[in-house]
N, C-alpha and C positions, 0 to 999 in steps of 0.2 A: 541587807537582803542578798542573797546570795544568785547570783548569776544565771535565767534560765537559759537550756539548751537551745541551740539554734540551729537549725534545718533550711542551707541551703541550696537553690536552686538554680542550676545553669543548663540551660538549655536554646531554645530556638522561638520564634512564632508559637507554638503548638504547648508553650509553657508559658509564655509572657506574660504579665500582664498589661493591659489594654486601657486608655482611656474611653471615658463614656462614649465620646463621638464615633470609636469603634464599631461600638457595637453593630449588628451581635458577635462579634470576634472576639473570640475569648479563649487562653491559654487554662490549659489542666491547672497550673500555679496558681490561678488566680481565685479557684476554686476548692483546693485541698486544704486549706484552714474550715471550708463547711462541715468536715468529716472528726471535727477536734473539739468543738464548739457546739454548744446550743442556743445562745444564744449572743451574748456579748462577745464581739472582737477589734481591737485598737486595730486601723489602719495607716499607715506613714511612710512616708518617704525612708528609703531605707538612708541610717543616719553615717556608714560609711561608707557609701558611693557618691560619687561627680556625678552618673548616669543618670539622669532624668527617671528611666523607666523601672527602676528598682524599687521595688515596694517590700515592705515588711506589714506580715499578720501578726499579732502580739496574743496570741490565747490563753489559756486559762496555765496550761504545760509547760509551753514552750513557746519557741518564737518560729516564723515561718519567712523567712528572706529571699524574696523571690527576685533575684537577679539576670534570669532570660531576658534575651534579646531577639528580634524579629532578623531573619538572615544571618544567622550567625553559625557558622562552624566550628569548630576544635580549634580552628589556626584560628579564623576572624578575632572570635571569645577572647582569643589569649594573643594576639596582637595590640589586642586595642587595649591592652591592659587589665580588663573585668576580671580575669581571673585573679589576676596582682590583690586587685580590691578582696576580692574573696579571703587569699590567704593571709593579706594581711587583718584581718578583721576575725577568721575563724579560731574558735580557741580547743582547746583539747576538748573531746568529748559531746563535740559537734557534730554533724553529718552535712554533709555534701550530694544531693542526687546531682546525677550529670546526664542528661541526655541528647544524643549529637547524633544526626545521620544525614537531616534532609538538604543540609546545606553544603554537607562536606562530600557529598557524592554528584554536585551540580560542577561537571566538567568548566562549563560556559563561565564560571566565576574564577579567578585566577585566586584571588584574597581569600575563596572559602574555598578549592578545593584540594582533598586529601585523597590517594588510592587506602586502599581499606590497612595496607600494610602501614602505609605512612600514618592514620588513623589508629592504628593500634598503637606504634610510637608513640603519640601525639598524646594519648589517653595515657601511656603506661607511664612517661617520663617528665610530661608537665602539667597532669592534672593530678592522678593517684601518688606518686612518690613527696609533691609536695606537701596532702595531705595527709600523708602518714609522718611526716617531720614533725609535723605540727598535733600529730596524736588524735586526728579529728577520724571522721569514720564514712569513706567514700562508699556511694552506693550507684552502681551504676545502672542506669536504665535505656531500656532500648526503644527508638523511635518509635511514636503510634503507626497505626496504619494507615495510610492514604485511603481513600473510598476506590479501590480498583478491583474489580470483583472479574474473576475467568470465566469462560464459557457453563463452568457447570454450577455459576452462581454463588461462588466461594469468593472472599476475597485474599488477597492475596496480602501475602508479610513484605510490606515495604522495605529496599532496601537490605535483602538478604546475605549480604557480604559484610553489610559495615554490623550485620545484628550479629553474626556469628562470630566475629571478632570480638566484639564485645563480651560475648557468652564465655569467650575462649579468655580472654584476658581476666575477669570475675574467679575462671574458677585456675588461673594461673598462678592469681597472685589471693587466693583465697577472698574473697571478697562478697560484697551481697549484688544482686543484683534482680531487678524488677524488668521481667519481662513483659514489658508492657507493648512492645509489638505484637507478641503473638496472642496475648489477653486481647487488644482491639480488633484484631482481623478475627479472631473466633469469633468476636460479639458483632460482628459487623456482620460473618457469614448468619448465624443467627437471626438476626434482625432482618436480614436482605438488603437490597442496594436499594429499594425505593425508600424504606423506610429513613435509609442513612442517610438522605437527604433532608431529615428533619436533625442530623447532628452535628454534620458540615455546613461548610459556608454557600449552599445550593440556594439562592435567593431569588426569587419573583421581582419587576419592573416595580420601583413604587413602594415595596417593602419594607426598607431604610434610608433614610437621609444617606447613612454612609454606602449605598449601594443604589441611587437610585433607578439605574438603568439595570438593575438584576445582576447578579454574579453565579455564574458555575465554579465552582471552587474544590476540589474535591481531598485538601491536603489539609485546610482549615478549619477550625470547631465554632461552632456558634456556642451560644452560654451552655443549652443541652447537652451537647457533645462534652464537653470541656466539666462541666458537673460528673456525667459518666465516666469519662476516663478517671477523673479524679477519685471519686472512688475506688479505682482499682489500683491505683498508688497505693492511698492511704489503706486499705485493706492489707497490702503486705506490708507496707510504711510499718503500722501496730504490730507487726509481729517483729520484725525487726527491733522497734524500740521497747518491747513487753523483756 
């Protein structure tokens, strides 16, 4: 039986996948095999990672290896080895999304952070070069939006130095890339800020076990959220892979 494609995923929180006692916290990743699928999908432990939190979706196409991790940067990701795990497990003719911002622009962290130039480095010479060695097919994506809406009720594009690099590097080294920053601050201006609180981590006292005392969270997705965003991956994801 011949080998199917695999699709994966390195990112942050906002991609991860989450055990149950999470909830509702829940990564885009954890959700974009819903968008491939109609009904049946194998879930497992991904089978070449040490990391606990590494999951694979096995669908009907292809596979879906979600290896995000909660607090993780460009440096962190590939400090701690994860990325190591990825290249050596990816085979030609794979894909790679990568998306990095909200951790590598947190001055306060010494182990996650990057200035945007060192960020573009980081991106161009230890994540993209070694996936082109390996003939696999990086795609890069730009951080969601925070819930931070300006005076005239807009929200704004999180992180606009580390997304423009990004943009700048995709079309440097020809590449794809999903802008999924500025796809979530438009639907977020869209929708308005009260309602965005039905897609972030905005929680009521008593809500959840895992929040019982209420949570204002305005950078994390609840399952809603995280379904939403996901679709707008997978929306350009299919054109890409068509």
């Amino acid at each position: 039986m011949d080998r199917k494609t695999r699709i994966y995923l390195v990112g942050d929180s906002t991609v991860q996948t989450y055990k149950l006692e999470a909830a509702p916290q829940c990564g885009w990743g954890a959700m974009l095999y819903r968008y491939f699928c109609d009904n049946y999908v194998s879930v497992y432990h991904s089978k070449g990672s040490k990391f606990e939190n590494a999951v694979t979706y096995d669908v009907e196409d292809f596979v879906i290896d979600n290896r995000a991790m909660a607090g993780r940067s460009l440096k962190s990701f590939y400090d701690e080895g994860r990325f190591d795990e990825v290249i050596k497990d990816i085979c030609q003719g794979d894909y790679c999304l990568i998306q990095s911002a909200h951790n590598d622009a947190y001055k306060e962290k010494e182990e996650r952070f990057l200035t945007p130039d060192e960020y573009e480095e980081k991106l161009i010479n230890d994540y993209i070069a070694p996936l082109l060695a390996k003939k696999a097919v990086p795609v890069l994506v730009t951080a969601i939006a925070m819930k931070d809406f300006d005076e005239d009720g807009n929200c704004r594009i999180s992180f606009p130095k580390y997304r423009e690099k990004m943009l700048e590097v995709a079309t440097k080294k020809n590449l794809f890339c999903i802008d999924l920053g500025k796809m979530t601050a438009e639907y977020n201006s869209r929708i308005g800020e009260e309602a965005c609180k039905g897609i972030y981590m905005n929680l009521d006292k008593c809500m959840f076990e895992s929040a019982i005392e209420g949570k204002e969270d305005n950078a994390h997705l609840k399952f809603e959220g995280a379904f939403i965003y996901a679709g707008f991956v997978a929306k350009e994801l299919k054109k890409i892979l068509s």
